[in-house]
Each structure stands twice: as C-alpha cells, then as structure tokens.
C-alpha positions in Angstrom: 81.3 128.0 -29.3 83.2 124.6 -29.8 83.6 122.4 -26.6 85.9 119.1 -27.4 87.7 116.5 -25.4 91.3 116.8 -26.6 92.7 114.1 -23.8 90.8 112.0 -21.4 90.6 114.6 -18.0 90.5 117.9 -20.5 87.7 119.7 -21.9 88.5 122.5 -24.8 86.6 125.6 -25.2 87.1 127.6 -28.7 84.9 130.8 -29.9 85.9 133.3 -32.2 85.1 136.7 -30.9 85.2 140.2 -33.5 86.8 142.3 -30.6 90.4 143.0 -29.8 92.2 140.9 -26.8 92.5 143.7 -24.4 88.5 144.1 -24.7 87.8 140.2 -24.5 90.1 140.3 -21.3 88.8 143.2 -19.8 85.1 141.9 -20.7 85.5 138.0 -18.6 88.0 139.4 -15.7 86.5 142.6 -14.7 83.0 142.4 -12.4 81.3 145.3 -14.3 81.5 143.6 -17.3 80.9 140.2 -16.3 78.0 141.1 -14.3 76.6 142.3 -17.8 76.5 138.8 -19.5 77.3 136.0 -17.1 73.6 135.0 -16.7 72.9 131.0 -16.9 70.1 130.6 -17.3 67.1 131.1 -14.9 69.6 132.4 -12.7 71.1 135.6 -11.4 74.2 136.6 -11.0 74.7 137.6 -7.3 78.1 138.5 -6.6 80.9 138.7 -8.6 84.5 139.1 -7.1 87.7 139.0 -9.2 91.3 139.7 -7.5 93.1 139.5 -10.8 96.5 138.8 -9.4 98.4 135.4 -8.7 97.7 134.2 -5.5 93.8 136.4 -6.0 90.5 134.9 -5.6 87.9 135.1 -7.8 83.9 134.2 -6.8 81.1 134.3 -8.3 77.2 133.3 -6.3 74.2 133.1 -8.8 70.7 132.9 -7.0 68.0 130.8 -8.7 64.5 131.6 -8.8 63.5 129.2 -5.8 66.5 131.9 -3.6 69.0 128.8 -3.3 72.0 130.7 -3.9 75.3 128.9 -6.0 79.1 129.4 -5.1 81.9 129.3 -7.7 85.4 130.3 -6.0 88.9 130.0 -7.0 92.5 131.2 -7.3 94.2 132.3 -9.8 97.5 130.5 -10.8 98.9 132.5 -13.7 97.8 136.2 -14.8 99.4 137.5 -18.1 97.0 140.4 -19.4 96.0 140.6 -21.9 97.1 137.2 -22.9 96.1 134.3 -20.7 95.0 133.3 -16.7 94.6 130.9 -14.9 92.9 129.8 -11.6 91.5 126.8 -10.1 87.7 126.6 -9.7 86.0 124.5 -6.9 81.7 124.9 -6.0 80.1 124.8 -3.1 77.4 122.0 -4.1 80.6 119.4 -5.2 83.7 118.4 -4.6 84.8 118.7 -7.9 87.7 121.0 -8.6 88.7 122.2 -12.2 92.3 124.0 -13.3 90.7 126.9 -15.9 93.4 127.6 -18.6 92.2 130.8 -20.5 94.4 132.2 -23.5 93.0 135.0 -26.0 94.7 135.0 -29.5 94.6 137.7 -32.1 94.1 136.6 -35.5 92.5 139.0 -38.7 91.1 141.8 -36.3 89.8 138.9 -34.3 90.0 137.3 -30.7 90.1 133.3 -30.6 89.2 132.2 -27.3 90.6 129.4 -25.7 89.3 128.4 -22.0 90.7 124.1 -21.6 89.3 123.1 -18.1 91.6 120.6 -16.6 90.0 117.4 -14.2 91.7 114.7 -12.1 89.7 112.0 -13.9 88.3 111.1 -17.2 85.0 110.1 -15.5 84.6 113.9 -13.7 85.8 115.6 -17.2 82.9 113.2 -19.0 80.3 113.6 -16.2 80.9 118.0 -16.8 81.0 117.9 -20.2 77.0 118.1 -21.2 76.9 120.9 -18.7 79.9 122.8 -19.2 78.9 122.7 -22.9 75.3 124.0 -22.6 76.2 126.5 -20.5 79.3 127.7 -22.2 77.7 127.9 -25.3 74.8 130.3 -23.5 77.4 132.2 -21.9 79.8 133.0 -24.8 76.4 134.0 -27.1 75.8 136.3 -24.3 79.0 138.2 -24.1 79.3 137.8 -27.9 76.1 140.1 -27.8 77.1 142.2 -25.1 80.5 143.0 -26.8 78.4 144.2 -30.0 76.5 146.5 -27.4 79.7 147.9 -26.0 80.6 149.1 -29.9 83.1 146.5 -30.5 
C-alpha cells in the first residue's frame, strides 16, 4: 500500500492487487466479504451495512475490546461497478467528514487500487494521514490475504 498527499486537502491510496476488478469490487462493497478482512486492529467488526446504490448508505460499527463500540456511516455519491464509487464518510467520535473516491484499474491480469479521500482542509487531511496510513496499509494486507484464500 502507498498513501501520498497529491494536493494539500487529498490523501491517495495505491495497492496493486493479483485479482480481477469485478472480484476486488465485489470483495470491499459486499458485507460478506468485507466482514472477512476489515479488522483494525484490536477491534471487531460489528456491523457492516452497504446499500450499493446512489443515494445508499453504507455503515460500518467496530467494537474494541474495552465494548466501546465505533460508527463509520456514509452515502454513496457515484456507483459504477465494477469500476469506481463513491460516498462520503462521517464518524461518530468527530466531526470530520471525508469524500471516498474509489477506482479499480485493470492492468497485466492485475487490479490497481485507487481509494483518494477528499478533506475540507489541509490541516484535517494532515491530522488523518498517520492514521489513515497505518490502518490502510493493515487493511489492504488483510484483504490482499483473504483474496489469496478465496482462490484468486
């Protein structure tokens, strides 16, 4: 996984997956598969909602060990399977709200992953970026494992 800053309120996202598109974009939009590898870490995955459609919500609540549970929600904004979505993402511990741009690319038999999360402010983007990094990186090694287990 590659995170960069390509402007000042954008973080990029890059991984190179050896799976087709249509199995990348059925593996991070449909809740039986991400419930298989979306685990941060010391934390369970909850709930997992996804209404894959513009206009849909998506949710996800993770539980960590000490039982205080974590909200992600959004909308989604554009839906073009198996090519790209997008859908803002807001938490219930912050008032932060991100615009998630996702794009899958075929290239040589492979799937390049593109995820660039959008922020009102240079000082929000830079205050997300150790964390979005860390647990990107943990994330994508997880479903890059779980997409070897599925055969592809």
């Amino acid at each position: 996984m590659q995170a960069t800053k390509p402007s000042d309120t954008e973080i990029l996202l890059t991984q190179t997956f050896a799976a087709s598109r249509e199995t990348i974009f059925a593996a991070i939009t449909k809740a039986e598969h991400v419930r298989a590898w979306m685990r941060p870490a010391a934390m369970t995955l909850v709930s997992c909602e996804f209404d894959l459609r513009v206009g849909g919500r998506l949710r996800y609540v993770f539980e960590r060990p000490n039982g205080r549970k974590i909200e992600v929600r959004g909308i989604f904004e554009a839906v073009d399977p198996p090519h790209r979505f997008a859908y803002t993402e807001a938490y219930d511990f912050s008032p932060l709200k991100v615009l998630v741009m996702t794009s899958l690319e075929e290239a040589d038999e492979k799937t390049i992953f593109k995820q660039t999360l959008r922020y009102s402010s240079k000082q929000e983007r830079d205050e997300d970026f150790p964390g979005v990094a860390t647990s990107s990186t943990e994330a994508y090694a997880k479903l890059d494992r779980y997409l070897a287990q599925l055969g592809q």
